[in-house]
Each structure stands twice: as C-alpha cells, then as structure tokens.
N, C-alpha and C positions, 0 to 999 in steps of 0.2 A: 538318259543318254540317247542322242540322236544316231544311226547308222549314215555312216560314211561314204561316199562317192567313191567309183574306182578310180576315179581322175583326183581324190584326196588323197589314198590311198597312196597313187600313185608319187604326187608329191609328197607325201611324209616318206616315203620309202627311199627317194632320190635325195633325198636332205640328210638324212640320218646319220649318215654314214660319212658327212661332209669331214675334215676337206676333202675325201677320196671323192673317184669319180662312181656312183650310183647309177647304175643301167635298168630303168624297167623294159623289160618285153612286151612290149603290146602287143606281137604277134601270140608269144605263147600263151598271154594272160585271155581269161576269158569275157573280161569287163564288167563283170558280177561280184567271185569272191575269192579271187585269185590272181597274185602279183606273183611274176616271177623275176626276179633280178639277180644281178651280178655286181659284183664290187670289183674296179680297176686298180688297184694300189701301185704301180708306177705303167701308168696308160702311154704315157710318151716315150719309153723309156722301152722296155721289155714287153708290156700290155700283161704281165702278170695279171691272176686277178683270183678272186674268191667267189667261188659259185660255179653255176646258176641254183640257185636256191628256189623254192618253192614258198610262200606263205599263203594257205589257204583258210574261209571260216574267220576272217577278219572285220565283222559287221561291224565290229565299233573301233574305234579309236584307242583305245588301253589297251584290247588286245591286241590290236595289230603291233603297237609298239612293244608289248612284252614279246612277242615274238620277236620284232626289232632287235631288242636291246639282247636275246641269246643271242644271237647270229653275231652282233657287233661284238658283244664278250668273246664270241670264237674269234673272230675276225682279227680282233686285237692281240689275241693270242698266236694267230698265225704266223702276222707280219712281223712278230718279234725276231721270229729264226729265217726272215728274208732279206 
C-alpha cells in the first residue's frame, strides 16, 4: 500500500460525505498528516453543520477512510434529529 498525498487526502475527505457540502481547512491542516473539516448539512439554508473534526495519522488510504466512515455513522446519526 502506497501512502497518500494531503491534497488525496484532502479530496477523499470532501467527497465522502457527498451530497453534503465537505470543508477541508487548509489553514488548520498541516499538509503532512492532518485534515481537519467540517460537514455543512443545510449550508444555504441555516449553515448548520458537523464539526470541525480533526483526522490525524492517515498515511494510507483505508485508514483515513475508516476514520471517514465513523465520523459519517455519527454524522448520520445526527442529522436524523435536525
């Protein structure tokens, strides 16, 4: 398994999450081993949203997504009672 760009990173972490809108911080991220984002779930609307989150220690792809896919389980779980 190859290790991962923070600009891959960055893109699997803004998709993930699709259709919501997915914010990475490149200000707070470090461009190494650390995304930090936020999920908008009605951005036009209220700008409600989920986060900022931290994922850090993401050198591969699997992991970053198994961290991915808790966050979205929470996520999912949020926006049921919004």
């Amino acid at each position: 398994m190859k290790f991962i760009s923070w600009e891959e990173a960055k893109e699997i972490t803004e998709n993930y999450f699709a259709p919501f809108r997915c914010v990475v911080d490149a200000k707070e991220s470090d461009y190494e081993n650390l995304i930090s984002f936020v999920v908008y779930y009605d951005h036009a609307g209220s700008s409600d949203r989920y986060g900022p989150h931290v994922i850090s220690k993401f050198q591969k792809r699997q992991i970053l997504e198994k961290y991915l896919a808790e966050y979205k389980k929470d996520f999912n779980e949020a926006i049921k009672y919004k």
